[in-house]
C-alpha positions as CSV (number, residue, x, y, z in Angstrom):
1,X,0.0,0.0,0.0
2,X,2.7,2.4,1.3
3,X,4.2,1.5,-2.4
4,X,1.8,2.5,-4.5
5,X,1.0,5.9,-2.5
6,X,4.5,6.7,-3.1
7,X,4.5,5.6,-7.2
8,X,1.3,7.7,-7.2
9,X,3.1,10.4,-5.2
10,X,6.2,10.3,-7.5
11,X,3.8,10.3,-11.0
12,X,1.8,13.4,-9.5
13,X,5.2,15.2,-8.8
14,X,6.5,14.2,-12.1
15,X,3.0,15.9,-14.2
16,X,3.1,18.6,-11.4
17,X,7.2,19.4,-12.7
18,X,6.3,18.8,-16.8
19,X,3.5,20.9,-16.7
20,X,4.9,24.1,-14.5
21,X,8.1,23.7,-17.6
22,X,5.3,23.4,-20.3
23,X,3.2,26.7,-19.3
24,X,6.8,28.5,-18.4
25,X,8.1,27.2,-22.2
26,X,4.8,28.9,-23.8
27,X,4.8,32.0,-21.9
28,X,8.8,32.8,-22.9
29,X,7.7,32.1,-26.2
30,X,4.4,34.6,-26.0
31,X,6.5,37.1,-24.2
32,X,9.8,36.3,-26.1
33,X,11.6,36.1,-23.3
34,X,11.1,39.8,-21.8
35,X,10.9,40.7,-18.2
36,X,12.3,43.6,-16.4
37,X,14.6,41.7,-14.5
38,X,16.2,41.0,-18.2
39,X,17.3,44.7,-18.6
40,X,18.2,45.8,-14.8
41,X,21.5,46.3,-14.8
42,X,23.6,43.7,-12.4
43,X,27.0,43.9,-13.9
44,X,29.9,46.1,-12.9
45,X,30.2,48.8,-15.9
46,X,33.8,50.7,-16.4
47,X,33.4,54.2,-16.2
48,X,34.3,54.5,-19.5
49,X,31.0,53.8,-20.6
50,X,29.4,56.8,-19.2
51,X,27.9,59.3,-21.6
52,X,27.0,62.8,-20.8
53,X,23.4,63.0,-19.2
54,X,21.3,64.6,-21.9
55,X,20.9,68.6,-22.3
56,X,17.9,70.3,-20.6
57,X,16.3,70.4,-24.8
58,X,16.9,66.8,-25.5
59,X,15.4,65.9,-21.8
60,X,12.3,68.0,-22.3
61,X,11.7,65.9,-25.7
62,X,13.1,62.6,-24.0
63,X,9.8,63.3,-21.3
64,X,7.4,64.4,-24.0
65,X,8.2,60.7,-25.8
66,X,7.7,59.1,-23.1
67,X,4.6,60.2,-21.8
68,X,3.0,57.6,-24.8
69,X,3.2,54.0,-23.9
70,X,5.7,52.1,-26.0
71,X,4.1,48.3,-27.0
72,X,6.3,45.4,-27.2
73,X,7.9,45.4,-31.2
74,X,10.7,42.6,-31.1
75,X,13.9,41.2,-29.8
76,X,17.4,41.4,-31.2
77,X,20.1,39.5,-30.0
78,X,21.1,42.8,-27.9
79,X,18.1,44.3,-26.9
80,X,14.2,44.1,-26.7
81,X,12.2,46.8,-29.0
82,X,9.4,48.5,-28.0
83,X,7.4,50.9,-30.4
84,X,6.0,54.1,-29.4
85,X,1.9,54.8,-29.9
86,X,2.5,57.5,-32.6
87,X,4.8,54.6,-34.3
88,X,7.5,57.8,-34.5
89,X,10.1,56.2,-31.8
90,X,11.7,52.6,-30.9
91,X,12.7,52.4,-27.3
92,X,15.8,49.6,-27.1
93,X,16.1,48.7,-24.1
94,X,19.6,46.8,-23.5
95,X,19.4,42.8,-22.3
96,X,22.1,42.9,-19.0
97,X,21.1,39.7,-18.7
98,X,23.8,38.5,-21.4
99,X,26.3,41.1,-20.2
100,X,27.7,39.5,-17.4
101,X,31.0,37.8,-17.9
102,X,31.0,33.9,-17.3
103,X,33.9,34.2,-14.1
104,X,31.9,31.0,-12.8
105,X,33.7,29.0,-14.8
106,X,36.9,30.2,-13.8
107,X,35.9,28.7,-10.3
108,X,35.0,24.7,-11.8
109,X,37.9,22.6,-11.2
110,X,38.2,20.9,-14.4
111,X,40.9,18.3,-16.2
112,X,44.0,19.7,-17.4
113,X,43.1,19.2,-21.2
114,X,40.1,21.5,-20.9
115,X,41.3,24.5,-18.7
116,X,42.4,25.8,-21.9
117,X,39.2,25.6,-23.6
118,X,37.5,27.1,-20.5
119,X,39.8,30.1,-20.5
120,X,39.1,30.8,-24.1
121,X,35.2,30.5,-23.2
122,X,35.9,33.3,-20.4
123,X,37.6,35.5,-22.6
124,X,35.7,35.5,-25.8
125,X,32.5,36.4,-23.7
126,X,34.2,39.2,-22.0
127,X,35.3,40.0,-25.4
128,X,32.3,39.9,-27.0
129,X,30.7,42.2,-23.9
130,X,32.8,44.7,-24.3
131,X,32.5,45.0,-27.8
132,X,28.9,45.6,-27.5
133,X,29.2,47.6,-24.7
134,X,31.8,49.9,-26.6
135,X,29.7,50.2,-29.9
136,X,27.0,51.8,-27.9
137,X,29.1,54.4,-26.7
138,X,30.4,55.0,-29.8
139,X,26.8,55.4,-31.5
140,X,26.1,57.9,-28.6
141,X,28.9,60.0,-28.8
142,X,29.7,59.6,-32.8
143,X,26.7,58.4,-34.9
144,X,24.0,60.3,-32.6
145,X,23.1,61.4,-35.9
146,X,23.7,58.7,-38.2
147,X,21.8,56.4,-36.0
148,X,18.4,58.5,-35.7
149,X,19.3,58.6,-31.8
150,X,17.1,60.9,-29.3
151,X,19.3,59.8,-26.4
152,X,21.3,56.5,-25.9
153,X,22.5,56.1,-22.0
154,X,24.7,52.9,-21.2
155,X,25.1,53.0,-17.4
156,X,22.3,53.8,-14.7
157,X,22.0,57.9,-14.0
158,X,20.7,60.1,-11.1
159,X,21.0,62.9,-12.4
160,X,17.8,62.8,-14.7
161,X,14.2,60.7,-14.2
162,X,12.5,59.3,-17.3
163,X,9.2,57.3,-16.5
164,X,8.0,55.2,-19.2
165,X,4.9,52.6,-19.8
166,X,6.1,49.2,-21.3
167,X,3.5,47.0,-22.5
168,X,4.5,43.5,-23.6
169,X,3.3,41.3,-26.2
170,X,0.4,39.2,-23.9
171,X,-0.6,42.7,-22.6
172,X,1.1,42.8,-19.5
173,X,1.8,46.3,-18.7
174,X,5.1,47.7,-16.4
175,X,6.1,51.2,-15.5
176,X,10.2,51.8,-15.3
177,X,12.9,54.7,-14.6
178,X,14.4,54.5,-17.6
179,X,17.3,56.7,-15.6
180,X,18.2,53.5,-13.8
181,X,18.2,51.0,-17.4
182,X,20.3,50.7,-20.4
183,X,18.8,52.4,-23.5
184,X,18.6,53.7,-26.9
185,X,15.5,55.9,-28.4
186,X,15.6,56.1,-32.0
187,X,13.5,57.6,-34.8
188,X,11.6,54.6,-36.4
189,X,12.4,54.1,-40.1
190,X,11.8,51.5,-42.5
191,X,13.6,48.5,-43.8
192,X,15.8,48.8,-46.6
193,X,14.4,46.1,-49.1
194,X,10.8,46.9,-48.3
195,X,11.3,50.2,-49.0
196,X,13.0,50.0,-52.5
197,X,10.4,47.4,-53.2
198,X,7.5,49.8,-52.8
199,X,9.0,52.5,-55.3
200,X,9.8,49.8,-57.9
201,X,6.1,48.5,-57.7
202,X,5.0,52.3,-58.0
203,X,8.1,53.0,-60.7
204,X,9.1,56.3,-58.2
205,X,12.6,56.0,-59.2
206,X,13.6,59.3,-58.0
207,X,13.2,57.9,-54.8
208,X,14.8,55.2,-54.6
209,X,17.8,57.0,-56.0
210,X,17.5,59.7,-53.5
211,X,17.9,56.5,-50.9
212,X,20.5,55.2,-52.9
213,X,22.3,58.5,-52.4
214,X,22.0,58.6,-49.1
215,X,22.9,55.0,-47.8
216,X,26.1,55.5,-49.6
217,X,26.2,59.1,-47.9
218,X,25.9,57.2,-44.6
219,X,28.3,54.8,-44.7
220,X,31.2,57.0,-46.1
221,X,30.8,59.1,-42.8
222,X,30.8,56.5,-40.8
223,X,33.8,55.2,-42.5
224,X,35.0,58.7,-42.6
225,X,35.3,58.9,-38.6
226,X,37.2,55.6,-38.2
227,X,34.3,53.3,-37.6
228,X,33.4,50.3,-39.3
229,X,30.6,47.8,-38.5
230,X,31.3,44.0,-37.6
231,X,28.3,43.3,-39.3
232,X,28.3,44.6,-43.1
233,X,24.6,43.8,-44.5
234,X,22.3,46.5,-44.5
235,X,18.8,44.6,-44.4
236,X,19.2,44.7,-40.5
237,X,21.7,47.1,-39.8
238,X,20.2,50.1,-41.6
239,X,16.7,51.7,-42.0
240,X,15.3,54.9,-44.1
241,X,13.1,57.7,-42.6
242,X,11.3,58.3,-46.0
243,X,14.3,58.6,-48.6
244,X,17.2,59.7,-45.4
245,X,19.3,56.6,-44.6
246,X,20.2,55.7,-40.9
247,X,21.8,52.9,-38.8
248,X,19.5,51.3,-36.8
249,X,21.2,48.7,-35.6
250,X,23.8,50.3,-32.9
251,X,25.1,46.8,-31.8
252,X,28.0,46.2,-34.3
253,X,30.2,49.6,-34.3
254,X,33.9,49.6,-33.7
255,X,37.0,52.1,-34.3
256,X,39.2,51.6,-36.9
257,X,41.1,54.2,-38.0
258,X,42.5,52.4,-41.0
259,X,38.7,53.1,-42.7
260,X,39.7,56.5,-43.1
261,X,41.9,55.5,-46.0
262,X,39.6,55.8,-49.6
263,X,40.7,53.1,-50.6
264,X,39.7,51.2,-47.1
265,X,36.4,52.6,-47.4
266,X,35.6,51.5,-51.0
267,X,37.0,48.4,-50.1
268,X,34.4,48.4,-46.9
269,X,31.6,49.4,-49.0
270,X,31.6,47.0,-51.7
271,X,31.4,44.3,-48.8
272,X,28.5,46.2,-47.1
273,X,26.7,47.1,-50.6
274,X,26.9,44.0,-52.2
275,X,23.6,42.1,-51.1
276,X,22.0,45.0,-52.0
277,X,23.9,45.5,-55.2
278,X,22.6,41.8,-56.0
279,X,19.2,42.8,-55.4
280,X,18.9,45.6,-57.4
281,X,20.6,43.7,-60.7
282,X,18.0,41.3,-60.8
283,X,14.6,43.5,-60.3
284,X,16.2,46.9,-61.3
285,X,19.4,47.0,-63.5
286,X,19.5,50.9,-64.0
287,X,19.2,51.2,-60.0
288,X,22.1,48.7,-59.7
289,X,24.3,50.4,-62.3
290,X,23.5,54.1,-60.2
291,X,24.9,52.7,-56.9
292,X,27.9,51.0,-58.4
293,X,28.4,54.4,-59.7
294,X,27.5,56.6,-56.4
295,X,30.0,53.9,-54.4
296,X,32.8,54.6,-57.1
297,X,32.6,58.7,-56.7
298,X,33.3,58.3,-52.7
């Protein structure tokens, strides 16, 4: 008897366990994964990272934003989107839940033949960290521009306080400082591809050159500051606000002062262009032939 209570108690523990991971696996998928606790920040940030707290004109239009309620848009791998109720502003707001190191492992006494493999481990996510960390800065301080940015802020602030009103994708609703979090607020612009697309269905060709114009535009002044991106296609890097190009994607950015060089830069651009070069020559060869020749008067 005393068995088969316990079997029944052991099955009933067993359904009780499978179906608390079941409903957890389908709300991360409706949610995508987003919580608050995802973008506090619990990680030690080098000073470094600081940017200057915004000016009394960009504040007053950081509060105006922010008095709509931004709705859950998407995740990237480096932040969670949310889109403002005009549909004028994405609010990034920066997963710290991937930024801290993996010093754990240092601590796991391991065989010989795989410290070395744990080391590398360690040091490619630190790598990695501060990379990301470090391209941030650099679209805050030198592609505020370029990258459609209201205000970007890295590390937490007291100086300012910017209440916001998340909604997530089941509805959920949370108010946050965004003062004490990671974040980026951007103008919201369009896809590359969709956007040439349209103006080939409606034959506006002026347009699309005009965007042709200024993609190349954009990427010779970011190349012209010593910065390159690690990550060269445009479908997800950059956007368009009507026929003005931006980066939207403030993820990848490093220094390089070697991109400074003409030659460097063509060199870049023909890498970042190409997909989009590709694209062009098959649904509009006299597009194609117009950026080859905007790329080769850099």
């Amino acid at each position: 008897m005393f068995k088969k209570i316990k079997h029944q108690f052991l099955f009933l523990s067993l359904i009780l366990i499978c179906s608390s991971m079941a409903v957890r696996a389908v709300y991360y998928g409706l949610t995508e994964g987003f919580s608050i606790k995802r973008i506090q920040i619990n990680v030690d940030l080098p000073d470094h990272l600081s940017v200057p707290s915004p000016e009394p004109k960009t504040l007053n239009q950081l509060i105006t934003i922010c008095k709509q309620r931004f709705t859950y848009l998407k995740k990237g791998s480096q932040a969670y989107a949310f889109l403002s109720e005009d549909g004028q502003y994405v609010l990034k707001l920066f997963k710290y839940h991937h930024m801290k190191p993996a010093e754990w492992l240092l601590d796991l006494r391991l065989p010989e033949n795989m410290i070395n493999y744990r080391n590398h481990l360690v040091h490619r996510r630190r790598h990695r960290i501060d990379l990301t960390l470090n391209s941030y800065k650099i679209a805050a301080v030198q592609l505020k521009d370029e990258s459609a940015l209201t205000y970007a802020q890295i590390m937490p602030s007291s100086e300012f306080s910017l209440p916001v009103t998340l909604q997530d994708s089941i509805g959920r609703k949370d108010s946050i400082d965004l003062a004490h979090h990671g974040f980026a607020i951007q103008r919201c612009a369009q896809l590359v591809y969709p956007s040439f697309e349209t103006w080939l269905a409606q034959n506006d060709l002026q347009s699309a050159r005009q965007a042709i114009d200024s993609l190349v535009t954009l990427v010779a002044l970011r190349s012209k500051k010593g910065i390159q991106d690690s990550d060269p296609d445009l479908h997800k890097n950059a956007g368009l606000i009507g026929t003005q190009a931006v980066f939207i994607d403030i993820g990848g950015f490093h220094l390089n002062p070697k991109m400074q060089s003409n030659d460097e830069m063509k060199h870049d651009m023909k890498k970042v262009f190409n997909n989009l070069r590709l694209w062009l020559k098959k649904h509009s060869p006299s597009l194609c032939d117009y950026l080859e020749q905007k790329i080769e008067e850099c």
